[in-house]
N, C-alpha and C positions, 0 to 999 in steps of 0.2 A: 504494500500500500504506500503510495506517495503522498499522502495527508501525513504530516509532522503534527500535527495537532493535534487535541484531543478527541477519544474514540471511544462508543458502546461496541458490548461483544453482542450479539442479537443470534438466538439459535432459529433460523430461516431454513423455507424451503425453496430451493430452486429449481429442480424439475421436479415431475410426479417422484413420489417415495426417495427422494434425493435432501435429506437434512440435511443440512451443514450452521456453521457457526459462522457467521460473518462481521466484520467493522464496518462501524458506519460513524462516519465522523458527526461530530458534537459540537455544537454551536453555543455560544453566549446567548442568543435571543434568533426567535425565526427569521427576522429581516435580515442576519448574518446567512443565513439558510439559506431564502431564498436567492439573493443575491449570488452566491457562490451556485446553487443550480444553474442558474441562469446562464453566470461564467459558463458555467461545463459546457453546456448546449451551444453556446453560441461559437466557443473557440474549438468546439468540434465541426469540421465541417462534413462530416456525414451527415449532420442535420439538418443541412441547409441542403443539401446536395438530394436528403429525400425528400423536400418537403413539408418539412416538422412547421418552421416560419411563415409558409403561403398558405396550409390547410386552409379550408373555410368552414370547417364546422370541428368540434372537439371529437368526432368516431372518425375524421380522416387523419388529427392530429394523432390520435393514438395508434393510429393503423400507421401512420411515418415513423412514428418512434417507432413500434414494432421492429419494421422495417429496416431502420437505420441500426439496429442491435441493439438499441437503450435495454431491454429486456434477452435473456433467453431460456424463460418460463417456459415450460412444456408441460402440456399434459400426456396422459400415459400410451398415447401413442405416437408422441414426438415433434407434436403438433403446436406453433408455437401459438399462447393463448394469451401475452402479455396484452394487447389490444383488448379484447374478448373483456380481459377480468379489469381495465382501465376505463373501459363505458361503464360496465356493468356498477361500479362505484359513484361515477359521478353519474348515475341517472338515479342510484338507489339513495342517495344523500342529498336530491337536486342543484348541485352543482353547476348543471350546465345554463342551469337560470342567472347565475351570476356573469354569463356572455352579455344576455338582453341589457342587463345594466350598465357595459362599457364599451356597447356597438352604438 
């Protein structure tokens, strides 16, 4: 890991029946969070290169990140569902309502 900073150890699954232990860097406050996601996306240009930036709606945004390999979540037959299970949240939380407010 290339984060010098501080980190949680989080016991996560990354494919079907694949647990593993992973870092995930730790922030002072979320606007430090957000902020450095942002960095990552944007000084990677895979994500530009699929997409991620021009979507017009948040199921094509997440289907670019899929895309670009931000995820490589699988279900158990190898199938990548990062997308799948990224609508599935922000529709069940209504999330996507917070678009209407700053279109």
């Amino acid at each position: 890991m290339s984060w010098n900073g501080d980190y949680v150890e989080v016991i996560t699954s990354e494919n079907y029946d694949d647990i593993i232990t992973a870092k995930f860097r730790k922030y002072e406050d979320i606007n430090k969070s957000i902020e450095d996601h942002a960095k990552f996306l944007v000084e990677n240009p895979r994500y530009e290169e699929y997409g991620v930036f021009k979507a017009k709606s948040y199921k094509d945004q997440a289907q670019a990140l899929e895309d670009a390999g931000y995820s490589t979540k699988q279900n158990e037959s190898g199938e990548f569902i990062y997308a799948d299970m990224l609508i599935d949240i922000i529709e069940r939380y209504g999330l996507h309502k917070i678009d209407k407010i700053y279109r």
